[in-house]
KOLZABA-405899 format. One record per atom (N, C-alpha, C, O, CB): z, y, x. Coordinates in steps of 0.001 Angstrom, whole numbers, padded with zeros to 6 digits, always signed. Each point is the difference from the previous one (the first is absolute). Glycine has a CB too. Layout:
% residues N
ZYX ...
***
This chain:
% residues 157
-010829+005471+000114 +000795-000568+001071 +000526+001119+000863 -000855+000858+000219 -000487-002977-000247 +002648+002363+000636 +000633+001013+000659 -000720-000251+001381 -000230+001127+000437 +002611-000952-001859 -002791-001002+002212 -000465-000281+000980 -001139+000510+000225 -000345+000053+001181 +001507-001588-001296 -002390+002234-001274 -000943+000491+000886 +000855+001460+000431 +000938+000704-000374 -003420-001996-000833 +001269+001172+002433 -000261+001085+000731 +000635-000013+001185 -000120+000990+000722 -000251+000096-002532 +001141-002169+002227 +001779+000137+000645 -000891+000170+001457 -001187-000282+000164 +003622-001748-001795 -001432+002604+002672 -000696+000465+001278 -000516-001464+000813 +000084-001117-000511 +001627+003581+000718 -002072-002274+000701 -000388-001321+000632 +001491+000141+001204 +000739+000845+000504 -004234-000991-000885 +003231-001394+000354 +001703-000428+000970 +000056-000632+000625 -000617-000963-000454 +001700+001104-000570 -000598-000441+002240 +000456-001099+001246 -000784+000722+001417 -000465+001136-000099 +000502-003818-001686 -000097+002186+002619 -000201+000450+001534 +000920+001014-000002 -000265+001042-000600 -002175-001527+001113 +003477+000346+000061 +001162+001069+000304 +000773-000322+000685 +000685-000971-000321 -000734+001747-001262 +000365+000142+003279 +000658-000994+000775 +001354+000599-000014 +000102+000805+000926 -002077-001675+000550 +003170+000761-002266 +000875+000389-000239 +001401-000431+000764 +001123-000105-000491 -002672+000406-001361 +001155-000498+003096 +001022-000736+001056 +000782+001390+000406 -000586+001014+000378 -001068-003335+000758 +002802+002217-001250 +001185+000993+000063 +000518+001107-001309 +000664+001011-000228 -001587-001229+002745 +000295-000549-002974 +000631+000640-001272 +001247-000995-000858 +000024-001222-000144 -002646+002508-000088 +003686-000148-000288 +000914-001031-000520 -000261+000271-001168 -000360+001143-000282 +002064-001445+001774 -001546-001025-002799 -000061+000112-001380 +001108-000833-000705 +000310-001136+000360 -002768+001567-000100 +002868+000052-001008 +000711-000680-001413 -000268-000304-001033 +000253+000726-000961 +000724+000005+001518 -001512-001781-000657 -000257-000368-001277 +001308-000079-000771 +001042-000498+000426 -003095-000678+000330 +001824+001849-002195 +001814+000129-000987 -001017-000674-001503 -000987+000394-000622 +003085+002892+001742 -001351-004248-001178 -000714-000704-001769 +001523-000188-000539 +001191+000001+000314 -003916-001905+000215 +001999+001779-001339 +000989-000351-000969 -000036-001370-000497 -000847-000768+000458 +000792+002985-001039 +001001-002661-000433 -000020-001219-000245 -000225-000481-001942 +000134-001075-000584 +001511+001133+003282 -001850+000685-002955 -000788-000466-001514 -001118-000299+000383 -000747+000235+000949 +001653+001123-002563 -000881-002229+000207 -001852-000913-000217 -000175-000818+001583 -001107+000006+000540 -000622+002467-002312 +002539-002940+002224 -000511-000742+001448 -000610-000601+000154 +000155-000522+001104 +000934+000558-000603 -002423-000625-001391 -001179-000444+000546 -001230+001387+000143 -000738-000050+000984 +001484-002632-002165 -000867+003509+000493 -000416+001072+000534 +000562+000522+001345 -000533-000108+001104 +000108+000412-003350 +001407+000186+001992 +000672+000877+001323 -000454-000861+001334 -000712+000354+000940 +003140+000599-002348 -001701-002331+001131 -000387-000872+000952 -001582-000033+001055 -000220-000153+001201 +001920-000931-003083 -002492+001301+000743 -001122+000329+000282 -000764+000962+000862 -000968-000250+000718 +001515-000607-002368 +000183+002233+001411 -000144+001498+000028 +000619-000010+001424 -000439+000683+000925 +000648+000313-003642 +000828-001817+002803 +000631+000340+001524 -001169-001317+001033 -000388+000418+001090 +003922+000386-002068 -004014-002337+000536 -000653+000047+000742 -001003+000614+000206 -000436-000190+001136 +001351-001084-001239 -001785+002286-000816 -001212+000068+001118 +000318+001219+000804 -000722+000296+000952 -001218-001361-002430 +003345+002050+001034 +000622+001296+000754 +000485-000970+001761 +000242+000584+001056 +001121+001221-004058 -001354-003005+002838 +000576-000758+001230 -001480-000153+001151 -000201+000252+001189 +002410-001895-002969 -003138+001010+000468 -001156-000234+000741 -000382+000824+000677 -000261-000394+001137 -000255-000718-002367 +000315+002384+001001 -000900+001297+000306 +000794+000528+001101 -000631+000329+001005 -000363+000314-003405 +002519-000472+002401 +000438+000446+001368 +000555-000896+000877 +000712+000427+000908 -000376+001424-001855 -000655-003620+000761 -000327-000250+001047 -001104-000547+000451 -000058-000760+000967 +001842+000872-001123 -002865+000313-000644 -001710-000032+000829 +000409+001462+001001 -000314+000123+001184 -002013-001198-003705 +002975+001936+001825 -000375+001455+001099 +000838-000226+000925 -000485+000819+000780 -000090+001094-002242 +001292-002272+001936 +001288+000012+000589 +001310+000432+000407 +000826-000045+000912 -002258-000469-000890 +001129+001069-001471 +001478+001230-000573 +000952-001239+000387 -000267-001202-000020 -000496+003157-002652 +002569-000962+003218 +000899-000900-000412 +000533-000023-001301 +000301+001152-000316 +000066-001075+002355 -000107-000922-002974 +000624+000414-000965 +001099-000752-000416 +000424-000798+000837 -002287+001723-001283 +002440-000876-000642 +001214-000794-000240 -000027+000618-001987 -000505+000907-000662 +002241-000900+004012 -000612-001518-003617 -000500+000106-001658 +001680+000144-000928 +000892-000848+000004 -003682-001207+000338 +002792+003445-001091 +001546+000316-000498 -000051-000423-001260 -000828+000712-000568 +001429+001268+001854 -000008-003020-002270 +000039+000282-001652 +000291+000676-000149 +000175+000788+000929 +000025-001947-001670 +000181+001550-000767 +000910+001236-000923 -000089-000802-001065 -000585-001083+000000 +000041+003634+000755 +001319-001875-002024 -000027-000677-000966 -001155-000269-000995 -000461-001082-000362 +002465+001746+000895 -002366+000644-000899 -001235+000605-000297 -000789+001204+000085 +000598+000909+000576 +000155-002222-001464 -001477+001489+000639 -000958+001340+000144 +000952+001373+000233 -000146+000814+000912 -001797-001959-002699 +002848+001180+000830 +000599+001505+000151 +000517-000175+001104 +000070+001092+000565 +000458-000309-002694 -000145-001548+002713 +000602+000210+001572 -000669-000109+001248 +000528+000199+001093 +001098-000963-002079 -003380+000286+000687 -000254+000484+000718 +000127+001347+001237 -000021-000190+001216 -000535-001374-002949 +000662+002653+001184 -000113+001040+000495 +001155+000331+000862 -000290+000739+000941 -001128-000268-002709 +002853-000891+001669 +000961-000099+000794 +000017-000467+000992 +000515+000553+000972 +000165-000437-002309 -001238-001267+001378 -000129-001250+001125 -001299+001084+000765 +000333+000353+001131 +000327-003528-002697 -001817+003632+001177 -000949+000010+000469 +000208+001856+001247 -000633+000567+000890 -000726-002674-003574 +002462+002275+002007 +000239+001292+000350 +001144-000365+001497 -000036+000723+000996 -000388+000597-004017 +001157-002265+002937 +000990-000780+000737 -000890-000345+001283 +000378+000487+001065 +001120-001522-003227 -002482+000354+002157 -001061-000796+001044 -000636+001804+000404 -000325+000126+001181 -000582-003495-002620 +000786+004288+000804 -000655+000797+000327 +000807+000856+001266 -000396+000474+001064 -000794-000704-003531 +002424+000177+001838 +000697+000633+000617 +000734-001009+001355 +000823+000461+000791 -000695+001167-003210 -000378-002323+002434 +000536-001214+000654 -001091-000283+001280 +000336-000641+000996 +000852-000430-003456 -002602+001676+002268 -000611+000300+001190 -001426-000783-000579 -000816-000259+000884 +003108+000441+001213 -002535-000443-003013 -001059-000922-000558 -001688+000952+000131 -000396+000628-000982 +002635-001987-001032 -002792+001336+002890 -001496+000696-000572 -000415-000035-001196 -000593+001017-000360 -000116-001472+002078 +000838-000546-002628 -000354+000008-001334 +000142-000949-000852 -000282-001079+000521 -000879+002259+000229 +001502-001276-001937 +000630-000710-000565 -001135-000932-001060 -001181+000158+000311 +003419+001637+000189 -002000-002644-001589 -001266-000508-000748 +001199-000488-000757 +000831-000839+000348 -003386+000221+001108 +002469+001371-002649 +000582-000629-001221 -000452-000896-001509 -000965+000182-000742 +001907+001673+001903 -000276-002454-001210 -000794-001159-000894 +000874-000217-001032 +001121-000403+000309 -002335-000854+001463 +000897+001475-003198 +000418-000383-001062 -000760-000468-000827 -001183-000167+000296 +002485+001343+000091 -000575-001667-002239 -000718+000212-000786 +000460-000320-000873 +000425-001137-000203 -001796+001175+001179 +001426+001400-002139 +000217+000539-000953 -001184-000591-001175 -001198+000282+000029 +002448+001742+001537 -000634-002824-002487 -000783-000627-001219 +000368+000906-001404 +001209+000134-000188 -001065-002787+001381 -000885+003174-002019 -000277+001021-000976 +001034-001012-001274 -000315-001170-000217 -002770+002515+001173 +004208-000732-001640 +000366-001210-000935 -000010+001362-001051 -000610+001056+000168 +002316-003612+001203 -000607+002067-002779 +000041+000779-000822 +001315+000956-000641 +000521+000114-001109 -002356-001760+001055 +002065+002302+001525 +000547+001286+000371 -000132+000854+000818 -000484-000338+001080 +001426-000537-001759 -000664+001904+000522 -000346+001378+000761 -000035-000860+002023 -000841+000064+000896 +002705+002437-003380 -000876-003001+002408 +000589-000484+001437 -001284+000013+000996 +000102+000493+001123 +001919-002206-002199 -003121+001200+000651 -000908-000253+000810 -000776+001694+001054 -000445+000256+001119 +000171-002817-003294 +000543+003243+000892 -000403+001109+000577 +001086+000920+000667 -000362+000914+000741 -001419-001180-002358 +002938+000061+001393 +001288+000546+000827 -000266-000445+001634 -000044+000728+000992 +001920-001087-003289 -002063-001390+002160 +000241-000329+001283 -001320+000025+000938 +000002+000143+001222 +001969-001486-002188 -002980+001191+000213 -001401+000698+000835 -000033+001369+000406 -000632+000393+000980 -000613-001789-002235 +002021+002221+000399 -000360+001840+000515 +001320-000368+001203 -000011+000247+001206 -000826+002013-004104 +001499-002667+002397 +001536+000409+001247 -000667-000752+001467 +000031+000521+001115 +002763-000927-003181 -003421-001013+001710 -000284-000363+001162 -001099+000660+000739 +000351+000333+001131 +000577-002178-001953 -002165+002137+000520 -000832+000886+000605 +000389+001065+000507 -000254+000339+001155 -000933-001095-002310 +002014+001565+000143 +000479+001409+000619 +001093+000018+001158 +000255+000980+000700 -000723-000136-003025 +001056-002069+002404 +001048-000697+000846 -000563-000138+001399 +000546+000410+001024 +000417-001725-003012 -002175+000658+001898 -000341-000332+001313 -001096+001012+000782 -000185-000172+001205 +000755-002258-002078 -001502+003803-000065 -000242+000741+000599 +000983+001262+000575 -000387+000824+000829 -001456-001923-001976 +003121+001079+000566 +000575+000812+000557 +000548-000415+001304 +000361+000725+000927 -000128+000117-003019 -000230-002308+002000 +000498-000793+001480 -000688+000630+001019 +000566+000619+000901 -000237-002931-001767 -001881+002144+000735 -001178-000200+000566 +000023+001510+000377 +000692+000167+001005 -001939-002341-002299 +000927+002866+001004 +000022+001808+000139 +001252+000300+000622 -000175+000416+001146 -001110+000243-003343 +002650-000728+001807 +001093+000656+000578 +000269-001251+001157 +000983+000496+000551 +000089+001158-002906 -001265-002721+002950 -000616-000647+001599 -000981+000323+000151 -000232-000179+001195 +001034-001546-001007 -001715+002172-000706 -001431+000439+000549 -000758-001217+000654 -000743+000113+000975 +001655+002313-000461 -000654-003518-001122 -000372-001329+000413 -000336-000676-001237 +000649+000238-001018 +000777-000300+003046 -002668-001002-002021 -000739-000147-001440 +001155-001152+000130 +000723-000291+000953 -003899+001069-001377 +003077-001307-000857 +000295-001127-000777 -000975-000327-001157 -000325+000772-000902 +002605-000268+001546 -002746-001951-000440 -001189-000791-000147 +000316-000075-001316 +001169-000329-000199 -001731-000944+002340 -000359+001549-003484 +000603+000030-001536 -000277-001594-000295 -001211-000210-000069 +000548+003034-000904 +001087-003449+000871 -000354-001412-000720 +001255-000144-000694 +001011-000594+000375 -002636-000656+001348 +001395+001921-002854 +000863-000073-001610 -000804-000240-000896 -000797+000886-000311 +002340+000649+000623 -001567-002837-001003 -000963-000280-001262 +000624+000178-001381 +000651-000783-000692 -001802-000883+002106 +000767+002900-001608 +000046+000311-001576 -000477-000531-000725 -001206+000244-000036 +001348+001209+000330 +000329-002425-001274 -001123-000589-000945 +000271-000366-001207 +001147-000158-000419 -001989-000551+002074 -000071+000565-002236 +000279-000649-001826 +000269-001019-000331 +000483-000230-001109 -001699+001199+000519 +000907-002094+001709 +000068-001510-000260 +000570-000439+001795 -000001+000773+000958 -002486-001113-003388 +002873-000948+002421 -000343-000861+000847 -001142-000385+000535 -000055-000164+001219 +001542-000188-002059 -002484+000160+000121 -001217-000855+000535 -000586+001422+000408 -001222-000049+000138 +000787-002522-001763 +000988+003823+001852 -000838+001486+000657 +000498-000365+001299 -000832+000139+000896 +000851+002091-002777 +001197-002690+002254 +000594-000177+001112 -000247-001605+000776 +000476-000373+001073 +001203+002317-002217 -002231-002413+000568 +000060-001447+000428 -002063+000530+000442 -000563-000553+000944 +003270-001617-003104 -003315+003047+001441 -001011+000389+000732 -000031+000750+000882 -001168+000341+000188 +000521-000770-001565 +001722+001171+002454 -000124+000749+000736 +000928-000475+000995 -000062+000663+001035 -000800+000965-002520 +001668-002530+001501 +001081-000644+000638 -000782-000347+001861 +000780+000004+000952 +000468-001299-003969 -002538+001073+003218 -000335-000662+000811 -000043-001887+000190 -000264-000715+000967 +000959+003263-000447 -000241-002892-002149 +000212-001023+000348 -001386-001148-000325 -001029+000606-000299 +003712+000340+000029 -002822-002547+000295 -001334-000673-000190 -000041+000808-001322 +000804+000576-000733 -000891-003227+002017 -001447+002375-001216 -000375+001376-001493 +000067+000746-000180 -000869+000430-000758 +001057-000896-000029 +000914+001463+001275 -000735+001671-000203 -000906+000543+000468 -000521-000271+001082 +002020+000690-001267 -001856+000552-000687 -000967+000968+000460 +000474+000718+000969 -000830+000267+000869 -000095-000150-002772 +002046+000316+002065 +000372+001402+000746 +000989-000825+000885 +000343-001145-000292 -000573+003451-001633 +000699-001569+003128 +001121-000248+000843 +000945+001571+000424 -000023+000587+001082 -001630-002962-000094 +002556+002816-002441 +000289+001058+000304 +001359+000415+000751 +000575+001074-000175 -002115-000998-001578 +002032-001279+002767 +000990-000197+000613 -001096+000740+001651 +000283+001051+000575 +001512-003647-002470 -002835+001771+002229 -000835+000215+000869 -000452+001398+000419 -000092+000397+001162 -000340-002454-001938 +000107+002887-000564 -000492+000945-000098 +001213+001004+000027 -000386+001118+000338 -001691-002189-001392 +003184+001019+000845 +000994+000764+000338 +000283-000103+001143 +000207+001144+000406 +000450-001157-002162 -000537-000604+002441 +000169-000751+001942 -001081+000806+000376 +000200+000370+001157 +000484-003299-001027 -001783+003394-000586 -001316+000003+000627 +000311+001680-000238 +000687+000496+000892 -002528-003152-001458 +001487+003420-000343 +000598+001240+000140 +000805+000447+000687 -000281+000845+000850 -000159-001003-002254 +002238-000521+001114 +001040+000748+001453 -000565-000438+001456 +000283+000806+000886 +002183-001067-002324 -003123-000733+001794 -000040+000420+001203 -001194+001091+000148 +000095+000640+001048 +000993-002915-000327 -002257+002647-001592 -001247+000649+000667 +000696+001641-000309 -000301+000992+000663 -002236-003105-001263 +003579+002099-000634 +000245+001183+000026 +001532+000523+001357 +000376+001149+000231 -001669-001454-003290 +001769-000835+003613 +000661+000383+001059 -000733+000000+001207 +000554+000454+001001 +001219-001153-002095 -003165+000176+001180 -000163+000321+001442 -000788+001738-000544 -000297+000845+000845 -000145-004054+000795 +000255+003403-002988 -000709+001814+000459 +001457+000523-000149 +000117+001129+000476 -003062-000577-001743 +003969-001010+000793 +000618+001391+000484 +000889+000027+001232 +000726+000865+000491 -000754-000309-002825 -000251-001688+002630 +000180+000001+001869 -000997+000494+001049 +000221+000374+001152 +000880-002331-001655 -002131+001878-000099 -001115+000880+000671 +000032+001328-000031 -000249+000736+000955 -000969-002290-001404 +001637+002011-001055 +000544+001179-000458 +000989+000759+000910 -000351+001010+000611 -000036-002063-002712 +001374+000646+002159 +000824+000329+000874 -000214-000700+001663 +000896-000057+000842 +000577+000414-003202 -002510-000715+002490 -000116+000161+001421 +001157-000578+001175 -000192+000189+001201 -001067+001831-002274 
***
């Protein structure tokens, strides 16, 4: 299961911080999913946030770079990329990862990874956050950008 070990999460009082959530819109009962529990988590903390589509995953990183630059503390991106039988899967997983850490580094502001790479559907329908999964990896991306924007706001002082 990808879930052991995962950090422990929630108590975070994230009031003044701005976020963007950027999903995309394939597989929309997953995604769907992924953005509520990214909804839940910043508004238990009391991040403001607000929610952008795209088409899919590869564009994440445009949009996410847009909100960055647009004044966003941190962004939480949500896709998901299903494994079929062409190269494609691995084009649009390396472009999108490498897409959104270069966001993340050249703003110097995190963006929350919730991109599900996977082999099947039912990998994503287990991590979606939705009744029955195991995992909530919409949550856990929400839960990272904000703990990694308040250290590097501490960071910078």
């Amino acid at each position: 299961m990808s879930g052991a070990g995962a950090p422990t999460t929630g108590d975070i009082d994230a009031s003044g911080l701005n976020v963007v959530i950027v999903a995309g819109t394939w597989h929309e009962t997953i995604t769907n999913g992924l953005i509520a529990g990214a909804q839940r988590v910043l508004e238990a903390t009391g991040a403001n946030h607000r929610l952008v589509r795209v088409p899919g995953s590869f564009e994440l990183a445009v949009a996410a770079q847009a909100a960055l630059a647009g004044g966003a503390d941190a962004v939480v991106a949500l896709g998901v990329i299903i494994r079929g039988g062409t190269p494609h899967f691995e084009y649009v997983s390396a472009a999108t990862t490498d897409g959104l850490t270069r966001v993340s580094l050249d703003a110097g502001k995190p963006v929350g990874f919730g991109v599900l790479t996977l082999d099947d559907e039912q990998q994503g329908l287990d991590r979606a956050g939705l009744e029955g999964s195991t995992e909530d990896k919409g949550a856990e991306a929400a839960d990272a950008a904000l703990r990694t924007a308040q250290v590097i706001r501490a960071l910078r002082g």
